[in-house]
N, CA and C atoms as a LAMMPS dump frame, in Angstrom:
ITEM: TIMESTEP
0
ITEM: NUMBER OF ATOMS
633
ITEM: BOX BOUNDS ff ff ff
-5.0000000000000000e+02 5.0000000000000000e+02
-5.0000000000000000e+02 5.0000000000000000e+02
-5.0000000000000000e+02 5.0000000000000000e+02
ITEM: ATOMS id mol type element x y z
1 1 1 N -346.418 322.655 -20.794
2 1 2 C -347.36 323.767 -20.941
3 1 3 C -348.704 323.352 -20.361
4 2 1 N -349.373 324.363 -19.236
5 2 2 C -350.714 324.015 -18.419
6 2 3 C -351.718 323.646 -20.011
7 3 1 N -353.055 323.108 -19.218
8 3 2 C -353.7 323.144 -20.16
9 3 3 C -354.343 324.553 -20.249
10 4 1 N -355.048 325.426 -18.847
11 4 2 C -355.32 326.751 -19.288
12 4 3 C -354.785 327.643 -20.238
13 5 1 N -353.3 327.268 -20.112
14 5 2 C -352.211 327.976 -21.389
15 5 3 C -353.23 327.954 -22.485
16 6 1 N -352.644 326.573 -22.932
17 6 2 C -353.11 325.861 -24.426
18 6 3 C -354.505 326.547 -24.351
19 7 1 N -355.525 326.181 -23.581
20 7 2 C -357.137 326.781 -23.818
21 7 3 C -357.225 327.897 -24.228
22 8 1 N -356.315 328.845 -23.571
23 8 2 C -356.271 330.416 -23.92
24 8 3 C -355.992 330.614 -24.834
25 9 1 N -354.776 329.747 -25.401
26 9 2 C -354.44 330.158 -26.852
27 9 3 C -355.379 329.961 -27.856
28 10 1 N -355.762 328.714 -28.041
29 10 2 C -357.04 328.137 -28.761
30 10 3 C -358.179 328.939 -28.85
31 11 1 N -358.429 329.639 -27.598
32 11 2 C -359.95 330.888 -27.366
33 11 3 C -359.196 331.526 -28.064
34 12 1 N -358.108 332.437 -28.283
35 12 2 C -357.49 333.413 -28.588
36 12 3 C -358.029 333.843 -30.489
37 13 1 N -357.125 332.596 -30.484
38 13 2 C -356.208 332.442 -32.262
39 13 3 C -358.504 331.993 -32.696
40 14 1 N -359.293 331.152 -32.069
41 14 2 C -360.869 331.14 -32.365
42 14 3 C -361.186 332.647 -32.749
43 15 1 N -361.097 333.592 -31.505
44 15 2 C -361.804 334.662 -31.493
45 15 3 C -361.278 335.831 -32.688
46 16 1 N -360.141 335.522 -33.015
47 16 2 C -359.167 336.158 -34.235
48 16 3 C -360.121 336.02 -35.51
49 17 1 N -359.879 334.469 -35.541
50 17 2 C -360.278 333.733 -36.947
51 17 3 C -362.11 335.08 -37.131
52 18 1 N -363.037 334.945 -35.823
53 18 2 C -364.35 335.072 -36.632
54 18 3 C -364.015 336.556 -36.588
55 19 1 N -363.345 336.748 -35.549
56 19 2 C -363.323 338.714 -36.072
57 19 3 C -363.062 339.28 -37.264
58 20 1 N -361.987 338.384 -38.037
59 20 2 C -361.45 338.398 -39.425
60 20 3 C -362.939 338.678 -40.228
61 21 1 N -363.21 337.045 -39.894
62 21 2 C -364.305 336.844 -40.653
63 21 3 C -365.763 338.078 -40.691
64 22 1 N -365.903 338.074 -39.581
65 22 2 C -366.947 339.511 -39.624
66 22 3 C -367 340.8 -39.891
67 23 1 N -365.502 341.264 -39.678
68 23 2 C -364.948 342.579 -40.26
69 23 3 C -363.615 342.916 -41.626
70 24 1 N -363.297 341.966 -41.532
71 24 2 C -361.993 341.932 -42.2
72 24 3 C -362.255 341.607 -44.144
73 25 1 N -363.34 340.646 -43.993
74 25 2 C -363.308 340.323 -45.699
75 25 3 C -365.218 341.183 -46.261
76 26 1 N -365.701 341.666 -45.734
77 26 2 C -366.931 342.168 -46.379
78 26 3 C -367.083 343.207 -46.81
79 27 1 N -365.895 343.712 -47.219
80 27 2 C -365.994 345.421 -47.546
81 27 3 C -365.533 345.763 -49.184
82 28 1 N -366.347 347.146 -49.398
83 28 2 C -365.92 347.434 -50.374
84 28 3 C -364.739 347.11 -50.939
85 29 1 N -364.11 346.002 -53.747
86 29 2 C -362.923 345.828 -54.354
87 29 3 C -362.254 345.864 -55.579
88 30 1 N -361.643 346.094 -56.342
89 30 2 C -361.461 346.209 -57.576
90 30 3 C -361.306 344.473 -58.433
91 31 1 N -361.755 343.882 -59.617
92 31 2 C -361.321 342.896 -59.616
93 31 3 C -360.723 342.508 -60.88
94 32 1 N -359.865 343.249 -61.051
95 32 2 C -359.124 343.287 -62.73
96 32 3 C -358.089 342.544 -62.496
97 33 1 N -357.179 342.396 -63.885
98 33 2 C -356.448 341.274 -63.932
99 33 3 C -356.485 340.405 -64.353
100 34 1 N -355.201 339.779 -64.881
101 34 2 C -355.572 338.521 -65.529
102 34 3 C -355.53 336.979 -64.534
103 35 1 N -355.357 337.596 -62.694
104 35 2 C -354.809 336.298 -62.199
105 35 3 C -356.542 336.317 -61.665
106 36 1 N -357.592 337.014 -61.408
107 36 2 C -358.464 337.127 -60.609
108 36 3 C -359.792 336.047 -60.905
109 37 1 N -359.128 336.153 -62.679
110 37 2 C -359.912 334.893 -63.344
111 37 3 C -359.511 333.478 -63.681
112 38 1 N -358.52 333.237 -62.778
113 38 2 C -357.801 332.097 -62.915
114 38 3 C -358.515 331.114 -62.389
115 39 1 N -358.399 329.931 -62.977
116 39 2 C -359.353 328.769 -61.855
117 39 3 C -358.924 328.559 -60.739
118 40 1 N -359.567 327.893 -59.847
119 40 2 C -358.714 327.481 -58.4
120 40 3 C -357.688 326.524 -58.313
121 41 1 N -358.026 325.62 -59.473
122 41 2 C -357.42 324.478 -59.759
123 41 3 C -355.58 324.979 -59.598
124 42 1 N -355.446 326.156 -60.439
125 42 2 C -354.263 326.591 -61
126 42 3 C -353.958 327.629 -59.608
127 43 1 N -354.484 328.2 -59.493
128 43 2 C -354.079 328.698 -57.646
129 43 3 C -353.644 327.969 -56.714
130 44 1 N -354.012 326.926 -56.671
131 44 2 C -353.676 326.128 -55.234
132 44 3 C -352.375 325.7 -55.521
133 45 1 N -351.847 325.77 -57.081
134 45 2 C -350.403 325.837 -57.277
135 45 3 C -349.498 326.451 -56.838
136 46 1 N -350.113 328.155 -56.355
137 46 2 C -349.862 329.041 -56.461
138 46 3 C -349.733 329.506 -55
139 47 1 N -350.035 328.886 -53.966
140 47 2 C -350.226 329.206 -52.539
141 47 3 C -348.717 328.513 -51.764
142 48 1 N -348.434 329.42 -50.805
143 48 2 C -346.988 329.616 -50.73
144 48 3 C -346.733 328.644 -49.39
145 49 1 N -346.858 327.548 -49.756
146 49 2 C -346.818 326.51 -49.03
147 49 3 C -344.721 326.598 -48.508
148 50 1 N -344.194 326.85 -49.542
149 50 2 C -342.922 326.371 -49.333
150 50 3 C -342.412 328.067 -48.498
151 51 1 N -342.815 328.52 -47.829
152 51 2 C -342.441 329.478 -46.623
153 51 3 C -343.14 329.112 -45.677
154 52 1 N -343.803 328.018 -45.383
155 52 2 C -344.318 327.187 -43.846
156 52 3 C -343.204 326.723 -43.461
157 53 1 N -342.914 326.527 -42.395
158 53 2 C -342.294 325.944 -41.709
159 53 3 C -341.975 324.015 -41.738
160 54 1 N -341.186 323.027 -41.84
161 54 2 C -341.496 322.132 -42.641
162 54 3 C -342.226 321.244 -41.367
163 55 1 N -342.303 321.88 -40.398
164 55 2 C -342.949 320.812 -39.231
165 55 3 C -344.094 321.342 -38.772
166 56 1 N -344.901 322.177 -39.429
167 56 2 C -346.203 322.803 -39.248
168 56 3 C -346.917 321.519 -40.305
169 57 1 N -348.307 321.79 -39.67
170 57 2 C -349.456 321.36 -40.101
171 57 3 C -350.15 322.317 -41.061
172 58 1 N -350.092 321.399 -42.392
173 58 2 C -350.551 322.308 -43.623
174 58 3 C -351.546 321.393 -43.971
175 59 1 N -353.068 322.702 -43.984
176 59 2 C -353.954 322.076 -44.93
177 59 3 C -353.917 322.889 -46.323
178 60 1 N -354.794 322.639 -47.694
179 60 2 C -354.636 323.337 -48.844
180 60 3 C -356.515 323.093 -49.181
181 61 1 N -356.562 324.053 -49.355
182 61 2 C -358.494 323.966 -49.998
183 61 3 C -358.648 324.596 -51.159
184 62 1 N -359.407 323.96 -51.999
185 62 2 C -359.401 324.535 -53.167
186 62 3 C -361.268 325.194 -52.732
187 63 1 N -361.787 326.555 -52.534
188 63 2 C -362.668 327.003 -52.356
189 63 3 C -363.724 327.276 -53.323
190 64 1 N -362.97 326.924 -54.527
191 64 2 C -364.039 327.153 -55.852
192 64 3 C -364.991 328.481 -56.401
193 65 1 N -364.575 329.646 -55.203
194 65 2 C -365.275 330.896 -55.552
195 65 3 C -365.73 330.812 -54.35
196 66 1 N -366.664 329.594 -53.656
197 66 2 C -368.006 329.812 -53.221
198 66 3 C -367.842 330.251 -51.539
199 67 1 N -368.587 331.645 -51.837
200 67 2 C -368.188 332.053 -50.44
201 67 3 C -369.666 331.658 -49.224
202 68 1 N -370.25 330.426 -50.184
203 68 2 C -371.16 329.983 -49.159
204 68 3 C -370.749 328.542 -49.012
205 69 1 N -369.053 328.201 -48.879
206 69 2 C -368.551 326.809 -48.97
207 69 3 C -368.83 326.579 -47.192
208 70 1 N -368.519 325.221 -47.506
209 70 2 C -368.267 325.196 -45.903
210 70 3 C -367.42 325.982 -45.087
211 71 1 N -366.575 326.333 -45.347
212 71 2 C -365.3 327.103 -44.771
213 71 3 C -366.308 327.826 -43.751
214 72 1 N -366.338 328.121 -42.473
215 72 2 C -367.369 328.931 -41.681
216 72 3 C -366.439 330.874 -42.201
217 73 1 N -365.284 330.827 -42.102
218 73 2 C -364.608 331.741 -42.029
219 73 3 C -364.701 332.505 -43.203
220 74 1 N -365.118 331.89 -44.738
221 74 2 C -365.486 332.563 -45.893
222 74 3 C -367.397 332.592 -46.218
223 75 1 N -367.541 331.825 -45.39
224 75 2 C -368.92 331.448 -45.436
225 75 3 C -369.586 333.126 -45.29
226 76 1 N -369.09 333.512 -43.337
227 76 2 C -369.29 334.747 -43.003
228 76 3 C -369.137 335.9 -43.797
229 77 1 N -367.582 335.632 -43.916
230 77 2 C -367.103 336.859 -45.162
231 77 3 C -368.111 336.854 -46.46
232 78 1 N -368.528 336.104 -46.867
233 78 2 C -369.529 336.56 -47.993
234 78 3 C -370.664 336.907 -47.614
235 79 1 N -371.037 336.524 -46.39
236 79 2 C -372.536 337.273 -46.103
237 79 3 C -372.852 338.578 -45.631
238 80 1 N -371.58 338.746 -44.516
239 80 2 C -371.953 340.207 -43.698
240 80 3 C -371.847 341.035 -44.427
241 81 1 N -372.609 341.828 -44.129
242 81 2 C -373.08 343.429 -44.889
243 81 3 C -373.329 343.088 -46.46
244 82 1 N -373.775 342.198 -47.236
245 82 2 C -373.942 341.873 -48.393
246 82 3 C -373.407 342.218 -49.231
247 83 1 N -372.169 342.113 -48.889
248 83 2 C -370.88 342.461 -50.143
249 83 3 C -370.142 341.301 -50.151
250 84 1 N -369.773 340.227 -51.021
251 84 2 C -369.123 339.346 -51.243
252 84 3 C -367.419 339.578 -51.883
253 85 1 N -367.135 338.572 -51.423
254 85 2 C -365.445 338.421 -51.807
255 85 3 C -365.477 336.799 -52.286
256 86 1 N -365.44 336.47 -53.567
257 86 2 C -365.199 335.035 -53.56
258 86 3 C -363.681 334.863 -53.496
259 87 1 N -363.454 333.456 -52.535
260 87 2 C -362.208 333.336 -52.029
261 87 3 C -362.686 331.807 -52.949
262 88 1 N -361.212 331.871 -53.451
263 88 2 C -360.712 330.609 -54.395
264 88 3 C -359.745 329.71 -53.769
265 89 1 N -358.954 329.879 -53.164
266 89 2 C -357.933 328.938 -52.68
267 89 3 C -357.647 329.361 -50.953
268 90 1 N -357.5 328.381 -50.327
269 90 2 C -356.883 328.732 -48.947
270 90 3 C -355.863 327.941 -48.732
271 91 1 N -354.832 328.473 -47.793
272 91 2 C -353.694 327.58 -46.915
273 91 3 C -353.774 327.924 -45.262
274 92 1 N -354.009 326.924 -44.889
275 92 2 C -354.032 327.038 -42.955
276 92 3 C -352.763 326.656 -42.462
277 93 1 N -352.061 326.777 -41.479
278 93 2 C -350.622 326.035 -41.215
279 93 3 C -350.81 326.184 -39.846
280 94 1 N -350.717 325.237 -39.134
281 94 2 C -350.56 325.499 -37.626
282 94 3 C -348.996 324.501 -37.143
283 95 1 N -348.785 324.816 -36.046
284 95 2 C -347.617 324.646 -35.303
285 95 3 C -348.126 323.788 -33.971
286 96 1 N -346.94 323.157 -33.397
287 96 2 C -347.572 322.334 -32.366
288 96 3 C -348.206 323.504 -31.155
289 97 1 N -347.704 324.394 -31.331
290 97 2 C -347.971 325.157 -30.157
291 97 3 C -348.681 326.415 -30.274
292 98 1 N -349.665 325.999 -31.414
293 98 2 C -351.098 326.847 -31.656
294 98 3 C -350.468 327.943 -32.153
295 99 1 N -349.084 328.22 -32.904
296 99 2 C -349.042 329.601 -33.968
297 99 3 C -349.788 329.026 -35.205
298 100 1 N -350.133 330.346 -35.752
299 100 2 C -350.595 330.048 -37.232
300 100 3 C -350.352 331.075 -38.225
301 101 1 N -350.574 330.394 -39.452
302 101 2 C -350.743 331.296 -40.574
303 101 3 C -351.467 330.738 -41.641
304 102 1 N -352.393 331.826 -42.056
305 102 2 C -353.607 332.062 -43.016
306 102 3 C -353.419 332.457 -44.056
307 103 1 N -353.805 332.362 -45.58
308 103 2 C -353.4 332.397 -46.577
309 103 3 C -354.847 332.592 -47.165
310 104 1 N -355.179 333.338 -47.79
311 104 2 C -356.316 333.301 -48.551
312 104 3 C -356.4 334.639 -50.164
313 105 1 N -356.347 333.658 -50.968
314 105 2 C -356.635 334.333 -52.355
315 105 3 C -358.056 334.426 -52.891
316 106 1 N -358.306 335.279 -52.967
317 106 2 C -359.841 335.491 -53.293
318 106 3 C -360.03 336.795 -54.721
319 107 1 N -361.205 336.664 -55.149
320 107 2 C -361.608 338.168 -56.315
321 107 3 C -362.817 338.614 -55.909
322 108 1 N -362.307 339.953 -55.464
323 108 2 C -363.406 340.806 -55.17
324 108 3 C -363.926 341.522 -56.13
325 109 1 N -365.066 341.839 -55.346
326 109 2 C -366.093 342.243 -56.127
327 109 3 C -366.304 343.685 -57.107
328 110 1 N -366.758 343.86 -57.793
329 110 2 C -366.435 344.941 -58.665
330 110 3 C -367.421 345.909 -57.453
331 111 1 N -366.687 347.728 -57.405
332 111 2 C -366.958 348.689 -56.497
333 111 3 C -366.203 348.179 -54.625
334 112 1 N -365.459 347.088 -54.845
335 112 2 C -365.036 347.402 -53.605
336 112 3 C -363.542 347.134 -53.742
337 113 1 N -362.632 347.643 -52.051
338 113 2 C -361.366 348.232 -52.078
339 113 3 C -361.393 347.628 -50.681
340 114 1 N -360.481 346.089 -50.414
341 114 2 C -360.347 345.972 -49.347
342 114 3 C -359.312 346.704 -48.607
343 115 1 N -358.242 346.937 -49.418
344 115 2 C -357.086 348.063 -48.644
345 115 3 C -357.35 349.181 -48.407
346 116 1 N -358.265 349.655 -49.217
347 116 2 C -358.797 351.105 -48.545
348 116 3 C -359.429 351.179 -47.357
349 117 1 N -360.304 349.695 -47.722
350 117 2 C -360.959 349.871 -45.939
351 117 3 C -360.483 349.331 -45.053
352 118 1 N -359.519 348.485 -45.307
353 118 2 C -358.31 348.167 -43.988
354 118 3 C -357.569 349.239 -43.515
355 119 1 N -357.173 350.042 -44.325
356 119 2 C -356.491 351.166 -44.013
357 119 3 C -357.233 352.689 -43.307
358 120 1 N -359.097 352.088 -43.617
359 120 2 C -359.785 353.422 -42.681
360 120 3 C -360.005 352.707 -41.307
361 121 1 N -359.757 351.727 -41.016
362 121 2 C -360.276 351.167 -39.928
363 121 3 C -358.617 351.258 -38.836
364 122 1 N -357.628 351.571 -39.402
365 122 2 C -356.529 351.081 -38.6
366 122 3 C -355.899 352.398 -38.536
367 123 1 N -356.003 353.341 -37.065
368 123 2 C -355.366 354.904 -37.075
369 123 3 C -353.708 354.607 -37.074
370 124 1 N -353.086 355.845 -37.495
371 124 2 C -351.599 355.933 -37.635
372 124 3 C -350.847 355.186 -36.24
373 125 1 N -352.046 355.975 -35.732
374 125 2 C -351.637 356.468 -34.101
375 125 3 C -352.498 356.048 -33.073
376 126 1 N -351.877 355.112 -32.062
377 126 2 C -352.937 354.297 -31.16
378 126 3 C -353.86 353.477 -31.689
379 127 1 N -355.008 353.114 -31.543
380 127 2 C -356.038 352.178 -32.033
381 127 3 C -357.419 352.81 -31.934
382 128 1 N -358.094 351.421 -32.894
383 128 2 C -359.302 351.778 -32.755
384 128 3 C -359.981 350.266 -32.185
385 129 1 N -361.193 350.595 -31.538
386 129 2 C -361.82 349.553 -31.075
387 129 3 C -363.236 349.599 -32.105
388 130 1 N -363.274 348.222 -32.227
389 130 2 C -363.997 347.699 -33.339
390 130 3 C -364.976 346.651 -32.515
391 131 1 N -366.261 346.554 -32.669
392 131 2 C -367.213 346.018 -31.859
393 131 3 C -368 345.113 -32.788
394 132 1 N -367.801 343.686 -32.805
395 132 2 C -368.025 342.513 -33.867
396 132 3 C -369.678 342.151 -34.072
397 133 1 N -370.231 342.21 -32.253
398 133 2 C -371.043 341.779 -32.059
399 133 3 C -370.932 340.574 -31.052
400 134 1 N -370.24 339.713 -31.127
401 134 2 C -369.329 338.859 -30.218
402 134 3 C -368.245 339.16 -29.384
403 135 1 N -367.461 340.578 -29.913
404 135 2 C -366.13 340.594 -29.271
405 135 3 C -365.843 342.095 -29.456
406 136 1 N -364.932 343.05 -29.006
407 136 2 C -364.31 343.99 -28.818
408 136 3 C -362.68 343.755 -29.251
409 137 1 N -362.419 344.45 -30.419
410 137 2 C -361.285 344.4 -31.294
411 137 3 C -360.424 345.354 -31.247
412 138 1 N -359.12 345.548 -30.571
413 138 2 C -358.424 346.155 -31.009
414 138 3 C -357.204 346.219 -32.351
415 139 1 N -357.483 347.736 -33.064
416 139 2 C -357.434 347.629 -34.517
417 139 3 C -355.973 348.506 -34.513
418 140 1 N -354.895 348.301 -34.907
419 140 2 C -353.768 349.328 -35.429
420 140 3 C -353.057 349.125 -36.235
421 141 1 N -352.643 350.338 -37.073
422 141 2 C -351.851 350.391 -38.029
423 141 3 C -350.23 349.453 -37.713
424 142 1 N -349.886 348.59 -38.635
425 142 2 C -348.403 347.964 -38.05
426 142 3 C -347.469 348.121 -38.969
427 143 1 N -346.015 347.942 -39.047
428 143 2 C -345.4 348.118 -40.064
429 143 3 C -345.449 346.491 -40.828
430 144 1 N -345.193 346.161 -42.08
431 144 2 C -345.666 345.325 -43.032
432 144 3 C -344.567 345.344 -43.944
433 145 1 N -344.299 344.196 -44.364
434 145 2 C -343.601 343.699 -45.378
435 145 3 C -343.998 344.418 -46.702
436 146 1 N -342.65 344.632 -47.388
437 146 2 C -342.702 345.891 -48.641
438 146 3 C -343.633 344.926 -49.548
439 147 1 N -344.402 345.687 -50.267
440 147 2 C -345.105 344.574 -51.705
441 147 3 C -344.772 345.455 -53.06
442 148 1 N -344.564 346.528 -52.88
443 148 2 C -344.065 347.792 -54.256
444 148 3 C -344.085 346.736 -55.259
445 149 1 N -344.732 346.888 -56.554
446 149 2 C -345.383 348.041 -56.808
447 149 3 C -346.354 347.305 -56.269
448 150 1 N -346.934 346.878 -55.963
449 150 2 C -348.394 345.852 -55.788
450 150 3 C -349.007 346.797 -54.206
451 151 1 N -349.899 347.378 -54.037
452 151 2 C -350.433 347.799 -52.808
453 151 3 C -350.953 346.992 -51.656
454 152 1 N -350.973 347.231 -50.132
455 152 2 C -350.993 346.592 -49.448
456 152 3 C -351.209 347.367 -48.093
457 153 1 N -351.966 346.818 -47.3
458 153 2 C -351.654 346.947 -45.93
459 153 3 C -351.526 346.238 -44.932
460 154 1 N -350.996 346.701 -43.633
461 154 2 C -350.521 345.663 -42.746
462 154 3 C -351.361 346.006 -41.272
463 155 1 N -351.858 345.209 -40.739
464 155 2 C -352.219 345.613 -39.007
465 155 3 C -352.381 344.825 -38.429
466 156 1 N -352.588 345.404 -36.93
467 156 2 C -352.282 344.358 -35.674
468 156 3 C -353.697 344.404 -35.18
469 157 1 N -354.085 343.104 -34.915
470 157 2 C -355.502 342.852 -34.308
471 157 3 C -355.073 342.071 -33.308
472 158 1 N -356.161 342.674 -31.941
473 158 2 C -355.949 341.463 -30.773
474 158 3 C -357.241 341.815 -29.997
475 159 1 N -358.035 341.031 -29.381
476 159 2 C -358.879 340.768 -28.771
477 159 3 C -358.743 341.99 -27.587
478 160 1 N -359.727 343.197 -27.467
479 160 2 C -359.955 343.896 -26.308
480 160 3 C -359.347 343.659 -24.665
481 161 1 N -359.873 342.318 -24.505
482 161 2 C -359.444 341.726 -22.692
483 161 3 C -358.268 340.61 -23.186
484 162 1 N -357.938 340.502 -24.568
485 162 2 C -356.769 339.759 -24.097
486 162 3 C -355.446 340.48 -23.447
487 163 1 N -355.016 339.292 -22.846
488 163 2 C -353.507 340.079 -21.926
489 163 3 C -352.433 340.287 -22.728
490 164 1 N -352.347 341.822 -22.224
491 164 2 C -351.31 342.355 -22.944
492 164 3 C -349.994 341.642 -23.5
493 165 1 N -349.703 340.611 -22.56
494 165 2 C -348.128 340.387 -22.504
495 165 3 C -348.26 339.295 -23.937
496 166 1 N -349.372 338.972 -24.367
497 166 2 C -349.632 338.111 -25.578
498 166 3 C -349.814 339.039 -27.074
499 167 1 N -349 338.877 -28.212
500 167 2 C -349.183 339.499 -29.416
501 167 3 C -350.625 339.567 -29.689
502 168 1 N -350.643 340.333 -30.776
503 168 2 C -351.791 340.263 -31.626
504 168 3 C -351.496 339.521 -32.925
505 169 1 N -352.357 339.67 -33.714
506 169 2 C -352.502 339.237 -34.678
507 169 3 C -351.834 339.872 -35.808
508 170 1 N -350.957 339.744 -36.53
509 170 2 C -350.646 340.663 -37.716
510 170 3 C -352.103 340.217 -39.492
511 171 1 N -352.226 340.957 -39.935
512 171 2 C -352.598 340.913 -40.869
513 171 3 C -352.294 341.85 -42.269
514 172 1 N -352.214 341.187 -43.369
515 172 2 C -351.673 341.717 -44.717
516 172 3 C -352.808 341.518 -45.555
517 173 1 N -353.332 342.929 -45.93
518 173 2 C -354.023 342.704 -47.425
519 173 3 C -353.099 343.164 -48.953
520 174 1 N -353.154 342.291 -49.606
521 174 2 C -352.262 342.827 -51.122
522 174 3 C -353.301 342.32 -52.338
523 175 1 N -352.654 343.385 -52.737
524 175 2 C -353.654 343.044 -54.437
525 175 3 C -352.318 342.695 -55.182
526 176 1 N -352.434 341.859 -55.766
527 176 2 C -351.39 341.071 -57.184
528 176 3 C -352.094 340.693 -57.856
529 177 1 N -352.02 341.554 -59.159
530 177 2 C -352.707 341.376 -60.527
531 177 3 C -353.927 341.017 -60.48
532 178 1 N -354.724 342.289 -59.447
533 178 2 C -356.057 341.695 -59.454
534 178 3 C -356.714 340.689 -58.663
535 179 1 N -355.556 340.198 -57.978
536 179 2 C -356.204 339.463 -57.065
537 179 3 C -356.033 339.686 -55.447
538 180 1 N -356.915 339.448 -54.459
539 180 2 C -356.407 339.511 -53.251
540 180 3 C -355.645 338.624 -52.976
541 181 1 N -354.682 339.006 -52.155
542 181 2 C -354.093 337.997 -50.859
543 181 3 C -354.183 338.659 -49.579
544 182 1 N -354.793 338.025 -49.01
545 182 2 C -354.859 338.219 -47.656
546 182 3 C -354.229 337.187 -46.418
547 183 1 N -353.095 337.894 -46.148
548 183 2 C -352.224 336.689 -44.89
549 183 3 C -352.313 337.277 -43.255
550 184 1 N -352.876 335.81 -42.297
551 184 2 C -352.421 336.193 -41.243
552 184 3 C -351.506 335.353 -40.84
553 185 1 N -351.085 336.237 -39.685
554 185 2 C -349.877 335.502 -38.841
555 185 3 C -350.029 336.072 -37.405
556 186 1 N -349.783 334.679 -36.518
557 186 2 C -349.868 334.89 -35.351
558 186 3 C -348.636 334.114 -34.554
559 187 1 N -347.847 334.217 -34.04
560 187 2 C -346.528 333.636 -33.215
561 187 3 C -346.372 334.214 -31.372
562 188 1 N -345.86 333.655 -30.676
563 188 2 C -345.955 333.997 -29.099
564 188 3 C -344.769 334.898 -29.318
565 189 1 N -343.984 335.211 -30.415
566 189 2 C -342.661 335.739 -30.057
567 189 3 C -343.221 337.033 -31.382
568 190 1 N -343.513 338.18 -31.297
569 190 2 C -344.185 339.463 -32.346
570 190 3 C -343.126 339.293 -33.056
571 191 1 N -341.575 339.498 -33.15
572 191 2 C -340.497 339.146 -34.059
573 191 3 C -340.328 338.387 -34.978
574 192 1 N -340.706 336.773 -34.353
575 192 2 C -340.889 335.922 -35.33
576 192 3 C -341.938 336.183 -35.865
577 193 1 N -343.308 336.232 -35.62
578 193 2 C -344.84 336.685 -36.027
579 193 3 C -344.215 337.736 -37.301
580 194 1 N -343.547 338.24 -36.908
581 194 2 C -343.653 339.168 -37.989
582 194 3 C -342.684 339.244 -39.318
583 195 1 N -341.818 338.525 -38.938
584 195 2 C -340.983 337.854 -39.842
585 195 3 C -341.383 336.299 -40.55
586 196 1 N -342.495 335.785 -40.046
587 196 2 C -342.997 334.512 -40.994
588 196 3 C -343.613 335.57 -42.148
589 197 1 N -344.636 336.441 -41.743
590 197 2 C -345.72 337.405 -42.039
591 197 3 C -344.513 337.568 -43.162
592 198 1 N -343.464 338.273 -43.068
593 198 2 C -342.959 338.785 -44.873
594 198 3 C -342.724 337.744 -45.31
595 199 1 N -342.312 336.8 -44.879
596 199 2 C -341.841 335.469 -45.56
597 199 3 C -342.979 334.67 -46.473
598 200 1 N -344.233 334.756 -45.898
599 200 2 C -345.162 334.394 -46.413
600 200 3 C -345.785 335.064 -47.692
601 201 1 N -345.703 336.131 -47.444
602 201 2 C -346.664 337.45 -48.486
603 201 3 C -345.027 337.449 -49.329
604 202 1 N -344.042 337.529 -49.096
605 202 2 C -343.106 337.43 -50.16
606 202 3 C -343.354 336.542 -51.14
607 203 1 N -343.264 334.812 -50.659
608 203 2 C -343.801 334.451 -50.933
609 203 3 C -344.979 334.071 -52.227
610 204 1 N -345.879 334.165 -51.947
611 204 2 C -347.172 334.129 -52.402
612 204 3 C -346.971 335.678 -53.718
613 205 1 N -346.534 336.573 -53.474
614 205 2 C -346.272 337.231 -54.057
615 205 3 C -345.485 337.098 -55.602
616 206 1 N -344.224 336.764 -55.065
617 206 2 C -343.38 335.795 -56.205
618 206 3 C -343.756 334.849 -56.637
619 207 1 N -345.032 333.929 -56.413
620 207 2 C -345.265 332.789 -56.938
621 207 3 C -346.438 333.342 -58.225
622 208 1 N -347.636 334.562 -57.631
623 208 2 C -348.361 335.173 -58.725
624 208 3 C -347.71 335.477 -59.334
625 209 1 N -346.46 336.433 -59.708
626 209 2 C -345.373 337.486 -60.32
627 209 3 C -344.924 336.664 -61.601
628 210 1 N -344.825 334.911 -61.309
629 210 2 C -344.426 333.854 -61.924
630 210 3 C -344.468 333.692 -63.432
631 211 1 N -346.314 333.465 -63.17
632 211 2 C -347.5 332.891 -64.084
633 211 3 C -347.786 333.897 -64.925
C-alpha cells in the first residue's frame, strides 16, 4: 500500500474524528437512569471490547466525566455551543490498515436530546451539507442496527471532497438506561463497516442490559 494511500486515509478517519467532535456531541439530552450515574470505574467494565476484532489495537480510557480531559475529541464536544455532554468511558480500536471504531459512553445534560438532533441534521432523502468551520460534511440518514426498545439513530458522514469510491463514516447514537452510547465505525469495505457497527452497539448494549 503507497504511502499517499495510507496519508489519505489518516487525513480522512483525522477529519471524521473533529467533525464528530464539533457537531456530533454538543447538542441538546435527557439524563435519567440508573446507569448515567454510574462511576467510570464500573463502565470501563462495561465497554464492548470483546466485539473488536482480536488483532486490532485497543485503547480503554476511563474519562471521569471531564469533558475538559485531555481527550481533544471530548475536550471540543464539551465546549462548542456551551452545552456539555460528560463522557465517562471511551474505547478506540484501530486496525493495521487505519479502520476504526469509537465507543463512547457519556451523560448528558439535563434539556438536551442527542438523537433528536442527530436525526434533524440527517434528511430521509439525499444529504445535507454541514459546514464545521474547518471542513464541509456530508450528513445522511443510514440504515442502523435494531436497539428496540432503547432509541437510536444511525448515519453516514464523509468529508465533502472526499472520493467517492471511499465509505463514509457510519455513526450510532443510543440511549440505554439513561445513558449515551455513541459508536463509530469506519471500514474500506461499507459491508463490513457496517456489520462491525451492529456488532459493536449490540454489544455494548447487552453489556448495560446486564448490570
Amino acid at each position: 500500500m503507497g504511502w499517499s494511500v495510507r496519508r489519505k486515509r489518516r487525513g480522512m478517519a483525522a477529519a471524521m474524528s473533529m467533525v464528530i467532535a464539533v457537531i456530533g456531541f454538543a447538542s441538546p439530552a435527557r439524563a435519567d437512569g440508573s446507569l448515567a450515574d454510574k462511576p467510570s470505574s464500573q463502565l470501563m467494565l462495561l465497554l464492548p471490547d470483546d466485539a473488536i476484532p482480536a488483532d486490532w489495537k485497543v485503547e480503554k480510557d476511563d474519562l471521569a466525566g471531564a469533558t475538559s480531559s485531555g481527550d481533544q475529541l471530548c475536550h471540543q464536544a464539551g465546549d462548542a455551543n456551551g452545552a456539555k455532554v460528560n463522557f465517562l468511558v471511551r474505547l478506540q480500536a484501530l486496525s493495521r490498515c487505519t479502520e476504526f471504531v469509537d465507543v463512547l459512553y457519556g451523560k448528558e445534560n439535563p434539556g438536551a436530546d442527542m438523537i433528536a438532533w442527530a436525526k434533524s441534521i440527517a434528511p430521509a432523502q439525499g444529504f445535507n451539507t454541514l459546514e464545521t468551520g474547518t471542513a464541509s460534511v456530508q450528513v445522511s440518514s443510514a440504515p442502523g442496527p435494531n436497539t428496540a426498545p432503547y432509541p437510536s439513530v444511525t448515519v453516514l458522514m464523509r468529508p465533502a471532497d472526499m472520493d467517492q469510491e471511499i465509505p463514509g463514516q457510519l455513526v450510532t447514537w443510543v440511549r440505554v438506561r439513561g445513558l449515551l452510547v455513541v459508536v463509530r465505525s469506519f471500514a474500506w469495505d461499507a459491508g463490513e463497516g457496517r456489520a462491525r457497527l451492529d456488532q459493536v452497539v449490540h454489544s455494548a448494549i447487552g453489556k448495560l442490559q446486564a448490570v
